[in-house]
ZATORGU-515739 format. One line per field, with one value per residue (C-alpha): residue in one letter; z, x, y. Coordinates in nm, 2 decimals, always signed. Layout:
% residues N
aa = a,...
Z = Z,...
X = X,...
Y = Y,...
***
This chain:
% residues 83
aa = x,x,x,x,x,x,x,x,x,x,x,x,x,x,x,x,x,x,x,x,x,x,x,x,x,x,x,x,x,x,x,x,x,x,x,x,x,x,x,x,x,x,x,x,x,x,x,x,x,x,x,x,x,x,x,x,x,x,x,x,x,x,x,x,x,x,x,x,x,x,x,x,x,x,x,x,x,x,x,x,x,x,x
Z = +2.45,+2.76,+2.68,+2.92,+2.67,+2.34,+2.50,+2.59,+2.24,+2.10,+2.32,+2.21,+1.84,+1.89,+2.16,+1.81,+1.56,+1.45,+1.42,+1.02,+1.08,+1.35,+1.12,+0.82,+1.06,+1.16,+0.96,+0.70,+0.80,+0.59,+0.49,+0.25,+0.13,+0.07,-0.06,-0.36,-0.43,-0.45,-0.70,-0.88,-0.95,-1.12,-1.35,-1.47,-1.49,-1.26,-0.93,-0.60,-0.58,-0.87,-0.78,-0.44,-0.66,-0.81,-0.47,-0.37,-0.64,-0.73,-1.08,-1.34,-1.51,-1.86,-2.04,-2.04,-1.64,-1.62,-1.79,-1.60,-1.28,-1.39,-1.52,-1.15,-0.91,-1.13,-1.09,-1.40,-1.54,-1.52,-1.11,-1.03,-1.19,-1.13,-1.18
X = -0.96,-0.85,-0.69,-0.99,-1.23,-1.11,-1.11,-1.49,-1.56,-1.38,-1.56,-1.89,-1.78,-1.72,-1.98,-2.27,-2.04,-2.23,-2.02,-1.92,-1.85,-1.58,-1.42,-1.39,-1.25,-0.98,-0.63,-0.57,-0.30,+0.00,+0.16,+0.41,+0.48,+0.13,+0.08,+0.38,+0.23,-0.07,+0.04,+0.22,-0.03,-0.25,+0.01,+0.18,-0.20,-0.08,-0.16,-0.04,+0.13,+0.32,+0.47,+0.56,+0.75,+0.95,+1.03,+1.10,+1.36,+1.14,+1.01,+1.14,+0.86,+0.84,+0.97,+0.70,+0.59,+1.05,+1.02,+0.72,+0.83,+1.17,+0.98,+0.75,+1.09,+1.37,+1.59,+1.70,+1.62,+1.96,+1.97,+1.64,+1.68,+2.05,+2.13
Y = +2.85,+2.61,+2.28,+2.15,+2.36,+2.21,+1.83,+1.89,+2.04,+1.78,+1.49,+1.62,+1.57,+1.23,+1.15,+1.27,+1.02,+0.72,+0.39,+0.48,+0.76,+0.69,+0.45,+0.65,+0.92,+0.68,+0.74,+0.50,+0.25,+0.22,-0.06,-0.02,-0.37,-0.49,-0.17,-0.25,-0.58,-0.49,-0.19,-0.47,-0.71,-0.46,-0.26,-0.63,-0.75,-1.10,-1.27,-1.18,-1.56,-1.45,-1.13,-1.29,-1.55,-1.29,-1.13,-1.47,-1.52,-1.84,-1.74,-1.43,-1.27,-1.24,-0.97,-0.70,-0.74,-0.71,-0.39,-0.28,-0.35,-0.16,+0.13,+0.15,+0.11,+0.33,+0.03,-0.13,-0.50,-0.61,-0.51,-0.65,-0.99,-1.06,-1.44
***
């Protein structure tokens, strides 16, 4: 098949796509960062202001969420929360 023959096959895909349909088509955006916070609000069971304390150095959790967010990274307690 011609590069010309697969862009017309593939224009008629998309030409038949209702507007859901292009959006769910469309690759999911990755944003890493977000992405972590996110995963650590839910797994230490907290807010989003208070994990972005912690990466703030404003706050230190408490000893569970320290061991959780030890046990999700592979980096010890000691490294994360150095003083």
């Amino acid at each position: 098949m011609k590069i010309d023959d697969m862009n017309k096959e593939k224009s008629k895909k998309v030409q038949n796509m209702t507007l859901r349909d292009y959006y769910e088509s469309l690759p999911r955006a990755s944003f890493p960062k977000a992405d972590f916070v996110k995963r650590l609000t839910i797994e230490c069971q907290c807010t989003d202001a208070c994990v972005r304390g912690w990466l703030r150095g404003a706050s230190v959790p408490n000893k569970w969420r320290r061991e959780k967010v030890a046990e999700i990274t592979g980096i010890s307690e000691e490294s994360l929360w150095k003083r």
